[in-house]
C-alpha positions as CSV (number, residue, x, y, z in Angstrom):
1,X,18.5,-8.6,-20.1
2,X,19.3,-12.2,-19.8
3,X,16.5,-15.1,-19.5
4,X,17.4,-18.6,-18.6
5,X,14.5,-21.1,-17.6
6,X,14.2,-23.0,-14.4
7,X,13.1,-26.6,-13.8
8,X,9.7,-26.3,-14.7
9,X,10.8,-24.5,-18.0
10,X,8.1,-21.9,-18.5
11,X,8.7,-20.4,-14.8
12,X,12.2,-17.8,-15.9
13,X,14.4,-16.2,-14.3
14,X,15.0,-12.7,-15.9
15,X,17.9,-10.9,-14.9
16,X,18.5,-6.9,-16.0
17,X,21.6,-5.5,-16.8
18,X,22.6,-2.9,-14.8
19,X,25.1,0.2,-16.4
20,X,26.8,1.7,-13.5
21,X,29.7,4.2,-12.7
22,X,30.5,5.9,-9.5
23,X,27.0,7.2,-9.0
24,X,25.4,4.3,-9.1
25,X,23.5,2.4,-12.1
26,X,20.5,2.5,-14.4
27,X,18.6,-0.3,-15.5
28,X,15.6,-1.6,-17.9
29,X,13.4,-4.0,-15.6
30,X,10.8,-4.5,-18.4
31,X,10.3,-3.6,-21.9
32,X,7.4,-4.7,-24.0
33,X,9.3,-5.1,-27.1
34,X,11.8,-7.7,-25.1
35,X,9.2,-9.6,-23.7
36,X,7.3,-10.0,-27.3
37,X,11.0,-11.1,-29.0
38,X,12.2,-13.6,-25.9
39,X,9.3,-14.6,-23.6
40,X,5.8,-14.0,-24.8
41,X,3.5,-10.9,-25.4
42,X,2.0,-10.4,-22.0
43,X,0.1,-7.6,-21.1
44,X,0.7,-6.3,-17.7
45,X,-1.7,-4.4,-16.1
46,X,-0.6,-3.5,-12.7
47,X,2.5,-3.2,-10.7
48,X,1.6,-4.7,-7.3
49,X,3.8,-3.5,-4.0
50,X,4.3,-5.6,-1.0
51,X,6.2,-4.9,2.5
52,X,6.8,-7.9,5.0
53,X,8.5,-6.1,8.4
54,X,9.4,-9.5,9.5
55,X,11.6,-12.3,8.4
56,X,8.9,-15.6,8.6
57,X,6.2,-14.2,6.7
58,X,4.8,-16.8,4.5
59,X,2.6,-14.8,1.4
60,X,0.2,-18.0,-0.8
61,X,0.0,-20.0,-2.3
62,X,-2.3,-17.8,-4.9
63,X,-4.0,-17.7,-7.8
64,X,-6.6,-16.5,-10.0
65,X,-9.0,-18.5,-11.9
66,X,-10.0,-17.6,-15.9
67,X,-10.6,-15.0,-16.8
68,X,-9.1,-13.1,-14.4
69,X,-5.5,-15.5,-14.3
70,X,-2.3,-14.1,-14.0
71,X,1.0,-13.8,-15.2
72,X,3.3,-12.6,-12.3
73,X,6.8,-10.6,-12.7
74,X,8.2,-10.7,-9.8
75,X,11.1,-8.9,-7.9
76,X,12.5,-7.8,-5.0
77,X,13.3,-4.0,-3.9
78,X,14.7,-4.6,-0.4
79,X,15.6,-7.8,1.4
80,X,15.0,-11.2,0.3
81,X,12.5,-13.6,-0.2
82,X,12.3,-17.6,-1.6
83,X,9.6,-17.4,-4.3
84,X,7.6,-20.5,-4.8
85,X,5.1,-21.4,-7.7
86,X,3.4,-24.7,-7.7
87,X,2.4,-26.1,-11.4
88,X,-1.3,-26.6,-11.1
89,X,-2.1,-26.9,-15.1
90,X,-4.0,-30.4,-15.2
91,X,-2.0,-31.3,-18.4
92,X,1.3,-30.4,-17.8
93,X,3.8,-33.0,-16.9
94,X,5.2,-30.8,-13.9
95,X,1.4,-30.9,-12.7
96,X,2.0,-30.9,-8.5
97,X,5.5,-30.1,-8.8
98,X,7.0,-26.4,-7.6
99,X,10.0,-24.6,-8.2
100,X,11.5,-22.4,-5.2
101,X,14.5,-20.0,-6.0
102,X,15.9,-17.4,-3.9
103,X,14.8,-14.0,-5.2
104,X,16.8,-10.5,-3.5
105,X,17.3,-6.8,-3.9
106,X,21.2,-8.4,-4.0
107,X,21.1,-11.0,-6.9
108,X,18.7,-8.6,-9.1
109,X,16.8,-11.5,-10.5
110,X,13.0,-11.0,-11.3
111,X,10.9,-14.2,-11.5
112,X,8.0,-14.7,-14.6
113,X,5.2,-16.9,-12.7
114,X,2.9,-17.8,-15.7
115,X,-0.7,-18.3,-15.7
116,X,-1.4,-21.7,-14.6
117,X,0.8,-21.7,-11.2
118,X,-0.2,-20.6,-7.3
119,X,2.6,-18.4,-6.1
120,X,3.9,-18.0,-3.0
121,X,7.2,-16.4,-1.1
122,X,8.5,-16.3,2.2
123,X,10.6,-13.5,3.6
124,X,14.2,-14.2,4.6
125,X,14.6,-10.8,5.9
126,X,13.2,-8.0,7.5
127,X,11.6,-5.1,5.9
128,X,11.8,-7.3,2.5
129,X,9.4,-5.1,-0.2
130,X,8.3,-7.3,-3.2
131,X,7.1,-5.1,-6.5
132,X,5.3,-7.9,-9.2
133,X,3.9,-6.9,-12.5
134,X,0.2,-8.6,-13.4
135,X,-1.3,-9.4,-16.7
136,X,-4.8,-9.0,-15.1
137,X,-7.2,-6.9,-12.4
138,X,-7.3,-8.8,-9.1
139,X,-11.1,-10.4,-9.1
140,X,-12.5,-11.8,-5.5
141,X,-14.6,-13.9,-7.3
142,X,-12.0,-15.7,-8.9
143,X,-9.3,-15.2,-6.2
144,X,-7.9,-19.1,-4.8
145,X,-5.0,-20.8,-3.1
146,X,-3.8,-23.8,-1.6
147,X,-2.4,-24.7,1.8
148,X,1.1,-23.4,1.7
149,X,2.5,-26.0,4.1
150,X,0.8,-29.2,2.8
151,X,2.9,-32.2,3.0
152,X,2.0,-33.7,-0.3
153,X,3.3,-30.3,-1.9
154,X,6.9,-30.9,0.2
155,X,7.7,-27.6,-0.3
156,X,11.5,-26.5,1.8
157,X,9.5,-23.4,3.1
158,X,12.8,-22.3,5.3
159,X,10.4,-22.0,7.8
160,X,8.5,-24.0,10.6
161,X,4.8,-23.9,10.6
162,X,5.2,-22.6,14.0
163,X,7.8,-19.4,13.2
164,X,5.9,-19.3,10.3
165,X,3.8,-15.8,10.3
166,X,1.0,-16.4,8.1
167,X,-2.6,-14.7,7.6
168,X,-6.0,-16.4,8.6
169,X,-6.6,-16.6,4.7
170,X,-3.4,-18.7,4.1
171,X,-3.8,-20.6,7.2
172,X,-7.5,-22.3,5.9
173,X,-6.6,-22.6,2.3
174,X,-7.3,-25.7,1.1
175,X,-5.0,-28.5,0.3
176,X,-3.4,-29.8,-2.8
177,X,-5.2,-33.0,-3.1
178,X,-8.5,-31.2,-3.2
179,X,-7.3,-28.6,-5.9
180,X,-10.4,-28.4,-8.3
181,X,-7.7,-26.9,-11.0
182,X,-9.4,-24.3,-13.6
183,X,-6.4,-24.9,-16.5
């Protein structure tokens, strides 16, 4: 596996290496033991599965408030998605700032969202299925998000608010400047 860091240096991009022949390939997409000696020793809970049948569909921002926060691991089975993840730890220097990068079945990449940013993809294709890893049990209670189109976050979305196909939940989430952050 390689790691590299993004602009916000504790969002990574992982990428696993992939042994192939004629038949195809096998691959490790997480260990334990390579996550304790290169990242950090997170415990993931739960693999998570999602399937978007059209291109448009805009999934956050999200998060979840201590103690039920997360740390996501994020990839992409089919299709392709561009993953967002807003800094919202009070702070950090990148507080307010987001990192979007193009995550695909193609380019093999998985994404490490820590605890401390809302997440947030849109689908590029159709029929794109997203599998992510958590370090904690989903809580209602403690289940947030911010407006994923607010200006102040200037987010390049790919996608109008209009074509944008977006749940009632995401479409009354509150907006950045009114972020009561919990980290």
């Amino acid at each position: 596996m390689h790691v590299h860091s993004l602009e916000i240096p504790d969002v990574k991009i992982i990428k696993p290496k992939k042994i192939g022949d004629e038949r195809g390939y096998f691959t490790e997409l997480y260990t334990r033991q390579f996550f304790e000696e290169n990242l950090s020793s997170i415990d993931f809970l739960q693999d998570n599965q999602s399937l978007s049948v059209e291109k448009g569909i805009v999934r956050g921002l999200h998060y979840q408030s201590p103690p039920f926060a997360q740390d996501k691991l994020v990839r992409c089975l089919s299709g392709s998605i561009l993953d967002v993840a807003v800094d919202i730890r009070k702070d950090s220097e990148f507080y307010g700032k987001h990192i979007v990068k193009e995550i695909s079945a193609e380019n093999f990449e998985q994404i490490l969202v820590p605890k401390g940013f809302a997440h947030g993809f849109v689908t590029l294709e159709e029929n794109t299925v997203i599998n992510y890893k958590v370090s904690s049990y989903y809580s209602f209670e403690n289940d947030h998000g911010i407006y994923w189109a607010d200006p102040d976050l200037g987010i390049e979305w790919n996608v109008t608010i209009d074509e944008a196909i977006v749940s009632k939940k995401d479409a009354n989430q509150p907006f950045f400047k009114d972020l009561k952050t919990p980290f």
